[in-house]
C-alpha positions as CSV (number, residue, x, y, z in Angstrom):
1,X,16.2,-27.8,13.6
2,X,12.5,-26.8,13.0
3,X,12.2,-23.8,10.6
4,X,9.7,-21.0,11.6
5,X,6.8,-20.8,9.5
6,X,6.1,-17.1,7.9
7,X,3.4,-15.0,8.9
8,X,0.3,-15.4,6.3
9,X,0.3,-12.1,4.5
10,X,-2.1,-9.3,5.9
11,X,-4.8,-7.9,3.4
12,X,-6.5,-4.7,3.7
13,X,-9.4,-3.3,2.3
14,X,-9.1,0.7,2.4
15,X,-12.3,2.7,2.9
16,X,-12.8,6.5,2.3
17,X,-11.8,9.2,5.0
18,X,-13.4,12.0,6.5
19,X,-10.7,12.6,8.3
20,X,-8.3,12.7,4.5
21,X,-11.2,14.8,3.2
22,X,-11.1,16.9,6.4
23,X,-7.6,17.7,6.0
24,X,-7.5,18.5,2.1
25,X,-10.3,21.0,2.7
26,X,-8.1,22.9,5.3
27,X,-5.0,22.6,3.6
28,X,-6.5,23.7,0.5
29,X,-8.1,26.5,2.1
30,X,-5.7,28.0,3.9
31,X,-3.1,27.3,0.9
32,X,-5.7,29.4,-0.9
33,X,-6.2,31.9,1.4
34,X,-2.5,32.7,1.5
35,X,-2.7,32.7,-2.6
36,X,-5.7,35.5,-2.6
37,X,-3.5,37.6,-0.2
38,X,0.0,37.4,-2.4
39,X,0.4,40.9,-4.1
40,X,0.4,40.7,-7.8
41,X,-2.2,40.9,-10.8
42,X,-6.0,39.9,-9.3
43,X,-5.9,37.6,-12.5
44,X,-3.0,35.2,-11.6
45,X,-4.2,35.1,-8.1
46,X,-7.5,33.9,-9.0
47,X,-6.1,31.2,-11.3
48,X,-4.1,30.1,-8.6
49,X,-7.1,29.7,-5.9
50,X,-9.2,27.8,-9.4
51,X,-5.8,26.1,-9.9
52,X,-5.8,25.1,-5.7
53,X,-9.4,24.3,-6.0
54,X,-9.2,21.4,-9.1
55,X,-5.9,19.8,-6.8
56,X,-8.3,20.0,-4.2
57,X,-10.9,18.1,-6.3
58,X,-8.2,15.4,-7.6
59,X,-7.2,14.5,-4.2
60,X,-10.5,14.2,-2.5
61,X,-11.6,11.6,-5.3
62,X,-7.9,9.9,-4.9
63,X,-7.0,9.7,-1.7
64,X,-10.5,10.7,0.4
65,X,-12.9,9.4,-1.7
66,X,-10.9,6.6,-3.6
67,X,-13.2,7.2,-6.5
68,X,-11.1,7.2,-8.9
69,X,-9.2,5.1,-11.0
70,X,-6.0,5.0,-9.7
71,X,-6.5,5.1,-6.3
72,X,-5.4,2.2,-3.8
73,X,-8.4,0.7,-2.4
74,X,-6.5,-2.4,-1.0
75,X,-3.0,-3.9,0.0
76,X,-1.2,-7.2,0.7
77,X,1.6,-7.2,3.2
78,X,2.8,-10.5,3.2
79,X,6.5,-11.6,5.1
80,X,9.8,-9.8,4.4
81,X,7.9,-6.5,3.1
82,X,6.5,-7.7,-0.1
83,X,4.0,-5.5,-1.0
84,X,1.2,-6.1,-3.5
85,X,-1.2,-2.4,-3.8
86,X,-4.6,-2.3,-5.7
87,X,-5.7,0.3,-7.8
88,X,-9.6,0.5,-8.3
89,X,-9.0,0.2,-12.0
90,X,-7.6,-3.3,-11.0
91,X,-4.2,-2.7,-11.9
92,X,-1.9,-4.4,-9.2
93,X,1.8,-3.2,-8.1
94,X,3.7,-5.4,-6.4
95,X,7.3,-3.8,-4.7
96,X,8.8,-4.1,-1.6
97,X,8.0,-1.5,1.8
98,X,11.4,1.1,2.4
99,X,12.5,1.7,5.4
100,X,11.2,5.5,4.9
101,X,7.5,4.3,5.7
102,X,6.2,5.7,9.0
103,X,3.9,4.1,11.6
104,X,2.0,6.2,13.7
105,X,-1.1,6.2,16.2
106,X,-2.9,8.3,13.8
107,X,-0.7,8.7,10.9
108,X,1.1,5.5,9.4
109,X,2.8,6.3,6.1
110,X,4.5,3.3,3.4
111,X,6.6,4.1,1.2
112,X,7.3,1.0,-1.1
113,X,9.7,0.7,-4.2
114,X,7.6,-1.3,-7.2
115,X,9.3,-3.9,-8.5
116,X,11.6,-3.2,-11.2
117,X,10.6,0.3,-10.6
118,X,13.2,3.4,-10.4
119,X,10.8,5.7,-8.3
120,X,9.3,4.9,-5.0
121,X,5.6,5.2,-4.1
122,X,4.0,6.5,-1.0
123,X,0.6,6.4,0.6
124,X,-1.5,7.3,3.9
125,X,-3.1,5.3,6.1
126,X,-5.6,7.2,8.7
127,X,-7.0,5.3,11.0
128,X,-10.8,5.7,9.7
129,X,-9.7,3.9,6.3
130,X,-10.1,0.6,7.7
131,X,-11.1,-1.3,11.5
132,X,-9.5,-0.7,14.8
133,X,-7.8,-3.9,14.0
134,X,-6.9,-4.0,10.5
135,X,-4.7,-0.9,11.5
136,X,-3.0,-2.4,14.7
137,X,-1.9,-5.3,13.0
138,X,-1.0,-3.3,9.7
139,X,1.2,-1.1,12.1
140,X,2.4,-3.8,14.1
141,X,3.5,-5.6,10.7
142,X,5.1,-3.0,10.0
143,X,7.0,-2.3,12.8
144,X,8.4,-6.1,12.6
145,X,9.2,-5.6,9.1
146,X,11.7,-2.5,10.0
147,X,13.0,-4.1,13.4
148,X,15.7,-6.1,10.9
149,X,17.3,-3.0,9.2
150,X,17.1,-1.0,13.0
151,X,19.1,-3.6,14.2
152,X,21.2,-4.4,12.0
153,X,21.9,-0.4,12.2
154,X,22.4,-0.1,15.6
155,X,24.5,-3.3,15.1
156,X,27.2,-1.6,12.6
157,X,27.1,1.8,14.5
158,X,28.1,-0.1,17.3
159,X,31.7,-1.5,15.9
């Protein structure tokens, strides 16, 4: 019987987001806003809004940006959910995608487990951060990679 070749693995180059720096700059905002209000000393307050404001500055060059050194500026999917991410520093983790990632229209979330690692890692994926078609077959690869544990889910709930 003929074996079924594996899919060639998907890379992905990431790009920055105006629609992640979009969304840190209203969260932060209104995260502030809500600070400022809180009764209390004027002094805490205000370190809290300069305390929002320097998050604010580390996510936009992490996650928006993807300036700096630790942020993921590419990914390898290859078959069975190996996952290999790339840090801008060069520094390469390779792990396996859980079955807590999330795919989305607009929002597709992985949360992978680095090898050897005891902590899992997440990351978001808008849809500006890379083509039309990077991030339908990204989501449809995916999708195939959880179908197994659904499945076999359904399968066990079913006895």
């Amino acid at each position: 019987m003929p074996r079924m070749q594996e899919p060639a693995a998907l890379h992905i180059e990431l790009a920055p987001s105006r629609l992640a720096a979009a969304a840190i700059v209203v969260g932060v905002i209104a995260t502030a806003a809500l600070v400022a209000w809180l009764p209390g000393q004027p002094w805490l307050r205000a370190g809290g809004v300069i305390a929002l404001g320097a998050y604010a500055i580390a996510l936009m060059r992490i996650w928006a940006t993807r300036i700096a050194p630790h942020s993921i500026v590419s990914l390898v999917l290859g078959p069975s959910r190996h996952i290999v991410l790339t840090e801008r520093g060069g520094r390469r983790i390779e792990g396996v995608v859980q079955a807590d990632s999330y795919v989305g229209g607009v929002l597709t979330t992985i949360v992978m487990r680095p090898a050897g690692g005891r902590w899992s890692r997440s990351m978001a994926i808008l849809p500006d951060m890379l083509s039309a078609e990077d991030f339908r077959r990204l989501r449809m690869r995916l999708r195939l990679a959880q179908a197994p544990e659904l499945l076999g889910a359904a399968h066990t709930r079913n006895l």
